[in-house]
N, C-alpha and C positions, 0 to 999 in steps of 0.2 A: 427517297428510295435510292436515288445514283447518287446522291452523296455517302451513303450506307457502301453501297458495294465497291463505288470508287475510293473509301477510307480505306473500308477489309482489304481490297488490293495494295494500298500502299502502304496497310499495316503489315501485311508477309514481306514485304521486301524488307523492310526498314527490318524486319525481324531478322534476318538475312545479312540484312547491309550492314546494318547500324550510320543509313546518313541519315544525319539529324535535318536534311532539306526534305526527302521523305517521312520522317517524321513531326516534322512541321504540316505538313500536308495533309497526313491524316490525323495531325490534331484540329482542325482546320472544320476536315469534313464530318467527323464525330459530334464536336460542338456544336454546327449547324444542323445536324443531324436530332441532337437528341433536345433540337426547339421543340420538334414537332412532334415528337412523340413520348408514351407514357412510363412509367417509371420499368415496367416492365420487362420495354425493350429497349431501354435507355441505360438498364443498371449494366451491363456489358462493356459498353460504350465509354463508360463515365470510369468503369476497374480498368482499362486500356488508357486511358489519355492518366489516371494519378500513375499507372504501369512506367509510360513512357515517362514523366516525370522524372525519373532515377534515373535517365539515362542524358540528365541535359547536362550545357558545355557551363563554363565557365562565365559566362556570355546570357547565360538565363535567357535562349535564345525559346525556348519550349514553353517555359513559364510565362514566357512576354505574351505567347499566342492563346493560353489558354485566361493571360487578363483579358486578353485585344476581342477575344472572341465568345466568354462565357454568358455575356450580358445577351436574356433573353429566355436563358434555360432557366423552369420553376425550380427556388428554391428547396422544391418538397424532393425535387428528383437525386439532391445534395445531402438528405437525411441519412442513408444507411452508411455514408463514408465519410459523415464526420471525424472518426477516429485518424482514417490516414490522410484527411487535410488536414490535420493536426498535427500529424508528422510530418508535412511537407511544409508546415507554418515554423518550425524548427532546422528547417535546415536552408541551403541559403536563395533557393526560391520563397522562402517566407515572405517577404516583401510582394510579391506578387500575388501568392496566395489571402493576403490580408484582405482583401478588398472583395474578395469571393465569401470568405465566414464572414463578415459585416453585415453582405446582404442576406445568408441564410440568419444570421444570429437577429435581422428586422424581422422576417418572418416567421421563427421560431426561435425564440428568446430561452424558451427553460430547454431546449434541446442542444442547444450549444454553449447555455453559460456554466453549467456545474462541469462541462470535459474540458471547456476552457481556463474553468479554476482551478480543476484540480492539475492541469498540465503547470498551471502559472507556481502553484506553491511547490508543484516536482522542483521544476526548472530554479526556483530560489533554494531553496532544502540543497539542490547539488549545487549551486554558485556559492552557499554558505561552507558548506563542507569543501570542497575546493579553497576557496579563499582561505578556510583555518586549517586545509592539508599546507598551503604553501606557506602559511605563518611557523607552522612548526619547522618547516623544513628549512627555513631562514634562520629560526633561531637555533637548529642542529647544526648547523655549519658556522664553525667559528670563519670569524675574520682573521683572513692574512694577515700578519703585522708582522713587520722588522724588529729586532730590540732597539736602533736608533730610535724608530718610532715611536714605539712603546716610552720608550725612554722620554722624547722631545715633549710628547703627551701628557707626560703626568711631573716635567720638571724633572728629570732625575736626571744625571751624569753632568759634566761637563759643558752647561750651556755658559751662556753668558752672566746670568746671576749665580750661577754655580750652587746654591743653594739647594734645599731639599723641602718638597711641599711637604705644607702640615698637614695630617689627613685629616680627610674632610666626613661628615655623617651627614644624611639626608634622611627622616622621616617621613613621609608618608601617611598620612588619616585617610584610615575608609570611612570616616563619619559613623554618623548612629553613636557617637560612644564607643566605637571596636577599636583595641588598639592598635597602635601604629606598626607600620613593618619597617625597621632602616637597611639602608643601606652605607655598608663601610667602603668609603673608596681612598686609595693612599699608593704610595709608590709602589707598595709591593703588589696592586692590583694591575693587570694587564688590558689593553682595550679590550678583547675579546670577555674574557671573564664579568669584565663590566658590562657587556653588552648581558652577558646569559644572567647577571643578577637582574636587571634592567626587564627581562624576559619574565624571570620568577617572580619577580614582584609583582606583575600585571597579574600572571596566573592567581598568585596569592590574597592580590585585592580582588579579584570575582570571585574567588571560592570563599571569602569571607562573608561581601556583600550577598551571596547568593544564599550562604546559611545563616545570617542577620536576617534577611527574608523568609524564610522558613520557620527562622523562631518566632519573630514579631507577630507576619501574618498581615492579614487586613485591620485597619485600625477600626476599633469596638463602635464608632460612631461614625464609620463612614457610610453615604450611603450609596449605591450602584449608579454609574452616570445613564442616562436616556440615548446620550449623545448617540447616532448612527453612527460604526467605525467603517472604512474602507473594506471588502472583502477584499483588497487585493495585496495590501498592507497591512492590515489590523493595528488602523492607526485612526483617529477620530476622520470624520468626512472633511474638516474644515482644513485639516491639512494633507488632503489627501493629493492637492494639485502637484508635489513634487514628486507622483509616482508618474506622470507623465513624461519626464525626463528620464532618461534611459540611466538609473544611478540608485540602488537599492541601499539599504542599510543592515549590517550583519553585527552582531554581537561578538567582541574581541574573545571570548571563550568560556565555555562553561554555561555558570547558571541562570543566566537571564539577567543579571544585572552589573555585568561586563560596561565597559564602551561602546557607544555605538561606533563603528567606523565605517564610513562609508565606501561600498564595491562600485563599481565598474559595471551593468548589468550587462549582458549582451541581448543582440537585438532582437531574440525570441523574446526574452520575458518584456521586453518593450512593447513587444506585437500582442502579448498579450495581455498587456495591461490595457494595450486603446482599444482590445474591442470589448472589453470588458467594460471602459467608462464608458463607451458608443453606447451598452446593452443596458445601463443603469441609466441616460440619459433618457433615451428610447421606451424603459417599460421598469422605470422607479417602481412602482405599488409591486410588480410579478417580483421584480429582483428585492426586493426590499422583504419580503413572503418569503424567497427562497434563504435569503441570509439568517430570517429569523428561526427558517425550520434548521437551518447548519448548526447554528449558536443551541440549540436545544438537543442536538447530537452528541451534546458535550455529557448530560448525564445519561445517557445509553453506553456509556462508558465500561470498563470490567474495573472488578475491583484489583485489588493488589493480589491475591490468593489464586483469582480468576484469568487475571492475566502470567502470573508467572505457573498456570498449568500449562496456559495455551502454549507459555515457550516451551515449557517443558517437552510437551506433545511433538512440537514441532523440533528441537533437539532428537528426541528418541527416535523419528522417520528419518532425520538426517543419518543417525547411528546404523538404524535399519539400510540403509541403500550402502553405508561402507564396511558394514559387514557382511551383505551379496555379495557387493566387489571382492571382498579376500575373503572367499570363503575358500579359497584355494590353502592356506593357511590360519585356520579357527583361532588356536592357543595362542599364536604371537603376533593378529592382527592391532594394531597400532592405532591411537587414536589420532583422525586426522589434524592439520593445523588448523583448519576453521572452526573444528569443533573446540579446539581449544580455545579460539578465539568466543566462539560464541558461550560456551562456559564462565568466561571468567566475566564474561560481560553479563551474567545472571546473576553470577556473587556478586560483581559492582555494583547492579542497579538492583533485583533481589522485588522486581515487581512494580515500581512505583516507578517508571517509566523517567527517571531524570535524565536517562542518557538523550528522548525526544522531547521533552521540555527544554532540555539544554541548548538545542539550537534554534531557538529565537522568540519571539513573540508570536509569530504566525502561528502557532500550532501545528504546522505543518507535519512535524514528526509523530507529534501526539495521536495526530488523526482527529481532532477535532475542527473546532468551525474556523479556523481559521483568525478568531479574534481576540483579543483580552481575555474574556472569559475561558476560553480555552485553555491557556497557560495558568491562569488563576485554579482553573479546578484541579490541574496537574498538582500546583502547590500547593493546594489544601488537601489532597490526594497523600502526596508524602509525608504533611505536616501531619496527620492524623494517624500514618503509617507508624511515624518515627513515634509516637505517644502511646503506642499499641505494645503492650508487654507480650504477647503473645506474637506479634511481629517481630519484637528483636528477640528473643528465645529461638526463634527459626529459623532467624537469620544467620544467627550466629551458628546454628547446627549445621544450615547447608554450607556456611563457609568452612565448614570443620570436615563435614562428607566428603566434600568436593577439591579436596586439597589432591594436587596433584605429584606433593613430593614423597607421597606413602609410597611405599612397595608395592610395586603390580598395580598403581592407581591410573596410569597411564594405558593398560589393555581396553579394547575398546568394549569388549564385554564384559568386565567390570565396570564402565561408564556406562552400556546400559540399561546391567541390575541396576545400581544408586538410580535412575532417572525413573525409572519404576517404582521404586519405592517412594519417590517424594510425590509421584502423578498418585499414587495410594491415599497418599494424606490427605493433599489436595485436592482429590476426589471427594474423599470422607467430610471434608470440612463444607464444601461447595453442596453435597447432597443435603446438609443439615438446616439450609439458608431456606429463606422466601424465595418459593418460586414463580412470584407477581406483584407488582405494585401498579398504584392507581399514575393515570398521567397526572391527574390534577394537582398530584403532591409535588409534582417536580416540575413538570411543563406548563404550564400554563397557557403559554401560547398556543401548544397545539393542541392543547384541550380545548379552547376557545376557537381554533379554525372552523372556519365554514364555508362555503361559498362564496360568501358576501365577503370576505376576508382578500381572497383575493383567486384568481380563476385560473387556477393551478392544474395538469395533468397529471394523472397518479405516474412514479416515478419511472422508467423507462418503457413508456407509452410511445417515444420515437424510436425504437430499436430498427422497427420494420415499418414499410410506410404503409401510410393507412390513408382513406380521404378524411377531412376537416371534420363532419360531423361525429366519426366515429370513436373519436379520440373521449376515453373518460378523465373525467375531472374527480377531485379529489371534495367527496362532500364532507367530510368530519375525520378528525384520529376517532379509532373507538376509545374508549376510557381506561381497558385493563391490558397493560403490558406485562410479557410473560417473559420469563428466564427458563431458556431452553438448553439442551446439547444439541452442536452441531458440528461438525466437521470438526473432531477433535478440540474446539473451545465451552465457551460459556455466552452466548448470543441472548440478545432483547429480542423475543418476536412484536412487532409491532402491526397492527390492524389500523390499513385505510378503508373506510367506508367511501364508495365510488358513486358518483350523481348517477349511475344508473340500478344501483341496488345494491349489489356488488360486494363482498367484505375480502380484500387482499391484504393475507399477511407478508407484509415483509421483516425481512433480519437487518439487525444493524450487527455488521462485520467490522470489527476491528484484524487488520493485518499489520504485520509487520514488514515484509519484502513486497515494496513498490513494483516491482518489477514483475515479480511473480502475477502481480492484482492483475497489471494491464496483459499480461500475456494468457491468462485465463477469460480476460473480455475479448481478445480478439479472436481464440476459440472458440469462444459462445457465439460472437459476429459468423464466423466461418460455418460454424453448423446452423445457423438462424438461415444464412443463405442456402446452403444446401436442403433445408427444409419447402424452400419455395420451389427447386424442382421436383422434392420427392410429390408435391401437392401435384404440380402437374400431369406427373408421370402418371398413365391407368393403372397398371398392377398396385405399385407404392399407395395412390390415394384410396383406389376399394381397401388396401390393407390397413389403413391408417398408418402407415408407417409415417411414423414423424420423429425426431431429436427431441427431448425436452430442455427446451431452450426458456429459463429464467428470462422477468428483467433483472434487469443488474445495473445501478448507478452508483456511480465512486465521488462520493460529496467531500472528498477529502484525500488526498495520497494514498493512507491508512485505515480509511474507512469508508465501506460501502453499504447500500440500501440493495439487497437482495433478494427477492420473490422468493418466497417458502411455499410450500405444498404440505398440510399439514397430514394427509393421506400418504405422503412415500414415506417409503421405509427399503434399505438396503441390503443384499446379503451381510455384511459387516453387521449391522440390528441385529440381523436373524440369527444369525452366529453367534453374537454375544447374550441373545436371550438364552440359546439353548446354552452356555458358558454356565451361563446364571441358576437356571436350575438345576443344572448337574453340578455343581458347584466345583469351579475349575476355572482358571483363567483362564480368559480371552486368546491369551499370545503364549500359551503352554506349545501348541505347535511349533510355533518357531525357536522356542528355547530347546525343545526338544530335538527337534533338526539340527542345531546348529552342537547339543552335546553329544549326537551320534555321529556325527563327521569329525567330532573333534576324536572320538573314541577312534575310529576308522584310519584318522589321520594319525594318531599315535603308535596304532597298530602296523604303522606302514603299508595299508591296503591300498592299490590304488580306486580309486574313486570311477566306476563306470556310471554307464545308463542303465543298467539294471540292479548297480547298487541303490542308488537313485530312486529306482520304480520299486525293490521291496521296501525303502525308509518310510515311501511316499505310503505304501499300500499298511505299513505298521501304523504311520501316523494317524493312517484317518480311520481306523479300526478300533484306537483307542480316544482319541478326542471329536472326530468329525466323518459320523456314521450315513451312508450314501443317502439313507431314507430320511434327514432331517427335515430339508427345503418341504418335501412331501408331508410329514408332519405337520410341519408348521402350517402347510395348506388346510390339510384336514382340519386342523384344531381352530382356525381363522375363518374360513369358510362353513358355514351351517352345511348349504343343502349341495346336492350332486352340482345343479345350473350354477351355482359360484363357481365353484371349486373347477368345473371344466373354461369357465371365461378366466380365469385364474389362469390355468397351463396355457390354454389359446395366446393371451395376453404377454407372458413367457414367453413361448417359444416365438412370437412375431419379432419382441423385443432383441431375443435374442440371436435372430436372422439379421436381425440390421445392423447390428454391431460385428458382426461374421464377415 
């Protein structure tokens, strides 16, 4: 208790002050503090001391006290902040923070090894892409040379043999049979120019080797290795001891079967390599369970059709947010430069995902398990693409659509009719497919888990702390996987059956922005918490007022196990049902708004808040009538008692988000 109140005192100064002797201080008396008491009144204590973290010296003088001093506090009390000692394991208290995840990652092994992997394969994914930003950026910048130089270099002028070299050819074999690339070098070649053929050629022997791979394929009588590979590497176990040294390996460019050359790692993805071998040394059968169910993540995959809607989808939100911003000028808004960028990167890759098979073995960009398998299914993913007559017909149509040297192809609403019109197709095509398959046909692994397999907790079961007994374990996959719509893609729902009865479906989420994945986890983190005081509060708890807060676990950069509710259903549903039986697009509203501002804006009107509020009061008159939500109740609802726990239900929902 006086170390409690003498902390909070020297945590207001230091709030004040900023001396890090007062904040030593009461990191001090926090630590000691939350020995002895429960996570409840400890979780305050523990968001104040990673707080104060960000404000240490050079000197790792804060970090040193919360090594010197953590030993004691239960690992269970380190559970809801895993995420930002993760963050603190990356920057350069990392080193100190090491030794704290060690002891949580002994006592909770599957709670810290899939955030520790998926940070470990971020952190390589960005050293790779770094490393091949700065290869190009070397081979962009010619080398200085003098003409003496140049000259003394290749023999030419007035040396002492005075002579003129003979020029010289060099070929190059990419093997397999492909043939060779040369290069001509002779006086009239320049050192710099020799460097950039030097350059091309590398380029030109992976883009060969990579499409010899693509056509060859796996050899007809090989058979799959047993061998366990590293999750940290996806590299066999037996050589996995060189991930110990802080020195990665990166593919010189392209399609996977580049050079390896080896990077420099820095000392996060070091850090988190040892606690990853700590947690494989420590609890082999759990981790060994966990890699198997990652490597079987590989076919919850989308297909090519499935994932270039999802881009799609995700393009046409981006169009939607820059055409609010210039809605100030409708007819001559512009398409932005990212969206250009992320266009041309659709006709490059066109679904088959080579842009994230291309950087490495790891899978990391794929979003898969991280191993061989991973990059293998990418390949036979393309390989089957590229033999698909009805894939290259399409291909070649949207590189025809999407050309941006047409007249007027560059308005951004003309970019995003065509993206509508292709989410059409590939809507049409995707509704036509199986909407389930058995595990047994593709997993087999997790068809066969059980208990006895190994003593696993269904997937983000640590979110929130709970005590030891209460945690469910994960008794069986059920057998039938579904293909769902969700959040504008094409998702697996998949069904764990839990040792206590239990049936949780969760989604397998593929994403494409990193960044976006973890900034919507620590959302979820923030309203998980804020749920534990609405619990406490009287009014909030009689109302049930709570967040629905998923779990949510990211077994890969690009891909997460997400808690579904197969009961919600959202206004956006309900909208496009009633879309559907009145027969009328979804997003006619917004087409419709954005052709009466353009009319308005031609007209030279200017544009009020009560032009605004008749557009608004025409629009929903004619596509979105005030009695709908209410219909839909009736028509859902049988008897009066639903239909009134219905509005109830509503309008609480709708207070708490107010």
């Amino acid at each position: 208790m006086y170390c409690v109140c003498w902390g909070d005192y020297l945590d207001q100064l230091f709030t004040s002050d900023r001396n890090l002797t007062l904040a030593v201080s009461a990191l001090t008396c926090f630590l000691h503090a939350c020995r002895n008491q429960g996570e409840g009144k400890s979780r305050k204590y523990l968001a104040r001391i990673i707080w104060m973290l960000t404000f240490d010296d050079e000197k790792s003088t804060l970090a040193e006290t919360v090594e010197k001093y953590y030993i004691g506090i239960s690992p269970v009390l380190w559970l809801p902040w895993i995420p930002q000692l993760l963050t603190c394991l990356v920057r350069k208290e990392g080193g100190h923070i090491l030794n704290l995840l060690c002891g949580v990652g002994k006592a909770y092994p599957q709670a810290v090894y899939f955030p520790i992997r998926t940070l470990y394969l971020t952190l390589k994914m960005e050293q790779r892409e770094k490393h091949k930003a700065d290869q190009q950026s070397k081979a962009s910048t010619p080398t200085a040379t003098t003409a003496g130089e140049s000259s003394s270099q290749h023999g030419v002028g007035g040396g002492e043999g005075g002579g003129q070299a003979e020029p010289m050819d060099t070929t190059l074999s990419t093997g397999n049979g492909a043939q060779g690339v040369k290069i001509h070098s002779g006086p009239d070649l320049s050192l710099a120019k020799q460097l950039n053929q030097v350059q091309l050629l590398q380029a030109k022997i992976t883009a060969i080797t990579s499409q010899l791979q693509l056509k060859t394929g796996p050899a007809p009588n090989a058979t799959p290795t047993t061998q366990p590979h590293d999750p940290a590497t996806g590299v066999p176990a037996s050589s996995s001891s060189s991930v110990s040294t802080p020195s990665t390996q990166a593919s010189g460019g392209g399609g996977g079967g580049g050079e390896s050359i080896p990077i420099r790692a820095p000392a996060s993805l070091w850090r988190c390599s040892r606690i990853m071998h700590l947690l494989r040394d420590l609890h082999p059968t759990l981790l060994s369970a966990l890699e198997g169910i990652v490597d079987q993540m590989v076919w919850f995959r989308e297909n090519w059709y499935e994932e270039l809607l999802r881009q799609l989808n995700e393009g046409l939100i981006m169009c939607q947010a820059a055409a609010f911003a210039s809605r100030a000028d409708v007819a001559n808004a512009q398409i932005p430069p990212e969206m250009f960028q992320f266009v041309k990167r659709l006709v490059s890759t066109f679904g088959i995902g080579l842009e994230q098979s291309g950087s490495g073995s790891s899978g990391t960009g794929g979003g898969g398990g991280g191993g061989p398998m991973s990059h293998e299914s990418l390949a036979k993913r393309a390989q089957a693409a590229a033999q698909d007559p009805a894939f290259q017909r399409l291909k070649a149509q949207f590189a025809s659509d999407f050309d941006f040297s047409a007249p007027g192809a560059k308005r951004l609403h003309t970019l995003m009719a065509k993206l509508k019109r292709w989410i059409k197709i590939l809507e049409l095509k995707t509704k036509s497919l199986q909407k389930s398959f058995l595990l047994e046909d593709r997993c087999r692994f997790l068809s066969n888990f059980s208990l006895a397999t190994a003593d696993m907790d269904i997937p983000g079961e640590y979110l929130m702390p709970k005590t030891m007994p209460y945690y469910v374990r994960i008794a069986r996959f059920m057998p039938r996987v579904e293909i769902v719509q969700r959040h504008h893609s094409t998702v697996r729902r998949l069904y764990i059956q839990g040792d206590n009865g239990k049936i949780y479906p969760y989604l397998v989420v593929n994403d494409t922005q990193v960044s976006r994945c973890r900034s919507e986890e620590r959302v979820l983190q923030l309203l998980a918490m804020i749920n534990l005081y609405l619990n406490k509060n009287k009014e909030t708890s009689r109302r049930y007022l709570q967040f629905a807060v998923p779990r949510l676990v990211a077994v890969a950069p690009q891909m997460r196990l997400v808690e579904d509710n197969t009961s919600n259903i959202s206004l956006t549903d309900i909208f496009k049902q009633y879309c559907g039986s009145a027969n009328q697009e979804w997003d006619s509203p917004m087409v419709q708004y954005y052709e009466r501002l353009a009319l308005l804006q031609s007209q030279g009107e200017s544009i009020t808040p009560e032009t605004l509020q008749t557009l608004f009061s025409q629009i929903q008159t004619s596509h979105a009538p005030q009695t709908l939500l209410r219909e839909w109740g009736e028509k859902s609802y049988a008897t009066s008692t639903d239909f009134w726990t219905f509005r109830m239900q509503v309008r609480v929902i709708c207070g708490l988000y107010l």
